[in-house]
N, C-alpha and C positions, 0 to 999 in steps of 0.2 A: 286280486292276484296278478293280472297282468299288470297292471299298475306299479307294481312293485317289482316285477320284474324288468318290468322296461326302465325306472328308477334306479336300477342297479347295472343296468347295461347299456344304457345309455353314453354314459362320459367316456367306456373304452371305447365303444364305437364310434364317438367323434370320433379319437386320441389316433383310433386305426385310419379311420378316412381322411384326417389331415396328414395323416403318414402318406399314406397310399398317393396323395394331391400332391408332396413335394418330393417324396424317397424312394415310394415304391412304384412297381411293375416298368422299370427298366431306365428310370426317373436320370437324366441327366443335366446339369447346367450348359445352358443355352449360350452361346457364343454373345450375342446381341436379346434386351429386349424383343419380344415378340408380343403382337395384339392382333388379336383379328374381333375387328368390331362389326364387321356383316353381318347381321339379321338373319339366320335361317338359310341365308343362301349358303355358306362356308359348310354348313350341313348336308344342305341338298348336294352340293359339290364333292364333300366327302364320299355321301352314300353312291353319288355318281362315278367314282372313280375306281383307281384299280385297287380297289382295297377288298380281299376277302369276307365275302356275307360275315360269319362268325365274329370279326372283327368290329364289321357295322354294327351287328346286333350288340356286343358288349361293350361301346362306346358308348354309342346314342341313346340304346335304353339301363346300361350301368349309369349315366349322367343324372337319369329319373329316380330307376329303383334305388339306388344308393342313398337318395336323398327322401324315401319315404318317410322313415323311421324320426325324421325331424317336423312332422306333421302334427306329432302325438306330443309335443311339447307342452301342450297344455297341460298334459297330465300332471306335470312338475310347477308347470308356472302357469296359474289359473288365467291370469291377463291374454297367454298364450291360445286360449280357448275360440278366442275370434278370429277370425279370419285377417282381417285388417292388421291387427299388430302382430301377429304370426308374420303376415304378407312382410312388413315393413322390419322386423329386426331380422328375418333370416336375409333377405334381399341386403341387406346394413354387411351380414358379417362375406356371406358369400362375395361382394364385391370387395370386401378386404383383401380377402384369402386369394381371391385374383389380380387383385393390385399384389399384392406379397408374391404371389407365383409373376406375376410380371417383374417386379424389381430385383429379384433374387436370381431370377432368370431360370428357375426350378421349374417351368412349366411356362403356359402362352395365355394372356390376359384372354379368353373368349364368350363375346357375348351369352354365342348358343347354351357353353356350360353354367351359365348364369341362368338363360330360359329354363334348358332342361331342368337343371337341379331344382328350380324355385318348383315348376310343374311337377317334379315329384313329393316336393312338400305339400304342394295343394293335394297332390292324392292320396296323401298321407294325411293331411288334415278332414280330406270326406272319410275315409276308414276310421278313422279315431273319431268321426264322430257318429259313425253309423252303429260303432261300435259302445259308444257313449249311451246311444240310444236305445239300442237292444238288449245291454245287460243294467240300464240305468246308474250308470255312473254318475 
């Protein structure tokens, strides 16, 4: 049953999350290219600065949770069930969809949102499989 529901909800919930990455919540084009390739610092420096808790918290961990539900990929595409080629095609499209947010200027090429989101796939991919395990899928 879950399986079938995630099968079917799946493709909007890309459709909405690549909306939400170039359109939405306040989304505007950028004068200039922008990239910020720092490693975790541009994070720490974020969470460091004057920006509203509330704000920290739905950035840094909306960059995760947003990206769980891409974990469970296997369910649709058996190959998807390993880790490994899970690892390697969502890492493939997310640095698309950043290069596209860079070139379009719809957004800022950032590492970090490449860490986080991939680290919500992975905990998306132990849930899906804890959950593989328990109801034997």
């Amino acid at each position: 049953m879950l399986k079938k529901i995630y099968k079917i909800i799946i493709v909007p919930y890309s459709l909405l999350l690549l909306y939400l990455m170039f359109l939405g919540m306040g989304r505007f084009q950028y004068e200039e290219n922008l990239i910020t390739i720092e490693p975790v610092f541009s994070t720490i420096k974020f969470i460091q600065g004057p920006n509203k808790t509330i704000d920290i918290v739905t950035i840094v961990l909306g960059n995760i949770i947003m990206f769980i539900p891409f974990g469970f990929l296997g369910w649709m595409i058996p190959e998807l069930k390993k880790l490994k080629p899970l690892m390697f095609g969502f890492i493939s499209c997310i640095l698309i969809v950043e290069a596209l947010q860079y070139f379009t200027r719809m957004g800022i090429f950032e590492v970090d949102d490449i860490i986080l989101n991939t680290f919500g796939v992975y905990l998306g991919w132990i849930l899906c499989s804890a959950i593989d395990k328990r109801f034997n899928y």
